[in-house]
N, C-alpha and C positions, 0 to 999 in steps of 0.2 A: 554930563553933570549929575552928581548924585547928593540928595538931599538926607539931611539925617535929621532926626529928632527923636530927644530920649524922655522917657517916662518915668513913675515909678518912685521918685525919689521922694522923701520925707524923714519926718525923723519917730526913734525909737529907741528904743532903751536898751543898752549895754546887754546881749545873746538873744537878742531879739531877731526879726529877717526882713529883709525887704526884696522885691525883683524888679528889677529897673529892668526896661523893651529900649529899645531901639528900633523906632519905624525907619526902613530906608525907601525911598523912590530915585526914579530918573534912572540913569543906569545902574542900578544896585548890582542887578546880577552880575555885573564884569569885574566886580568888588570883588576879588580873591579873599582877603583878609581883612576880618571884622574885628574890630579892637576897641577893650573900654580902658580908658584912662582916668586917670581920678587926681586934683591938686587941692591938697592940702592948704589953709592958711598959714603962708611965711614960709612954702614949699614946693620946688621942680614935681611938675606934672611928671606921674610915672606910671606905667601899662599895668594894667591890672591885668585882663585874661582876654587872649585872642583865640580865634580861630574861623579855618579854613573856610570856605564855600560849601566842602563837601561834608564839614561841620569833625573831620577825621584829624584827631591828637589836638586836642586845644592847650593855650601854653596857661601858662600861670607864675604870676610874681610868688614869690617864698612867703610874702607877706600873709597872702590870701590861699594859698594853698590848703586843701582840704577842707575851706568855707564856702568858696567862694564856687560859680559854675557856671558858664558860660555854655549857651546853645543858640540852636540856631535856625530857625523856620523858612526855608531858601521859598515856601509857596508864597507866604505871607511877608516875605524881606525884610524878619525881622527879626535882631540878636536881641537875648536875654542873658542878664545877669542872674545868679538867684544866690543871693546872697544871707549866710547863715552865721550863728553866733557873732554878731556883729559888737564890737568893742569901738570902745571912746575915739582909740587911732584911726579909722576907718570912718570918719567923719572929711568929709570933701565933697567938692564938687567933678560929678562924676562925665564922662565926655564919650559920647562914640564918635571911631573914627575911620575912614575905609579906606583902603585904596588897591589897587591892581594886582599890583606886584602879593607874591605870597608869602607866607608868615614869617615860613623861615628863621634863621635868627636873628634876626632882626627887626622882631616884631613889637618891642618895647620903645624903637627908637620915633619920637614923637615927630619928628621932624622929618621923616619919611611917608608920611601919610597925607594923599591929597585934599581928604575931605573933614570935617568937623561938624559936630552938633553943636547946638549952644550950651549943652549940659544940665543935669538935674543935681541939688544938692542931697544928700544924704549927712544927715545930722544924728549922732550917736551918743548917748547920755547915758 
């Protein structure tokens, strides 16, 4: 079993930053692929930025690319988001999510991951 809980989230104003953590325990370390997701009001939860264990090639939605940045503290078992120029769109509630298998291409797909947080809202004004 692996526990998640995400931090981090608040709100801010239109190019503003925020960095949401992710604490993981229980079996974190067998966690291959760490992944934040983020749902929209009136909108399919979609991947924001994964990556690996060994924290090597993280992915990224086109959304958030070149904002957004995902790492990764395998001492502390915990991913960080660090999120920059932050607009209106980018307002949701944000989700870590883990599981075994590795990123791969497949690493968007929500319904392949075993584990969830209950998620932090990030509010963008």
């Amino acid at each position: 079993q692996v526990q998640l809980v995400e931090s981090g989230g608040g709100s801010v104003e239109a190019g503003g930053s925020l960095r949401l953590a992710c604490a993981a325990s229980g079996s974190a370390a067998s966690m291959a692929c760490m992944t934040w997701f983020r749902r929209a009001p009136g909108k399919q939860r979609e991947g924001v930025a994964a990556i690996y264990h060994s924290g090597w090639e993280p992915w990224y939605s086109e959304a958030v690319k070149g904002r957004f940045s995902i790492s990764r503290d395998n001492a502390k078992n915990t991913v960080y988001l660090q999120m920059n120029s932050l607009q209106p769109e980018d307002t949701a509630m944000y989700y870590c999510a883990a599981r075994a298998a590795s990123c791969a291409l497949t690493w968007a797909r929500d319904d392949l991951y075993n584990y969830w947080g209950r998620g932090t809202q990030v509010t963008v004004s």
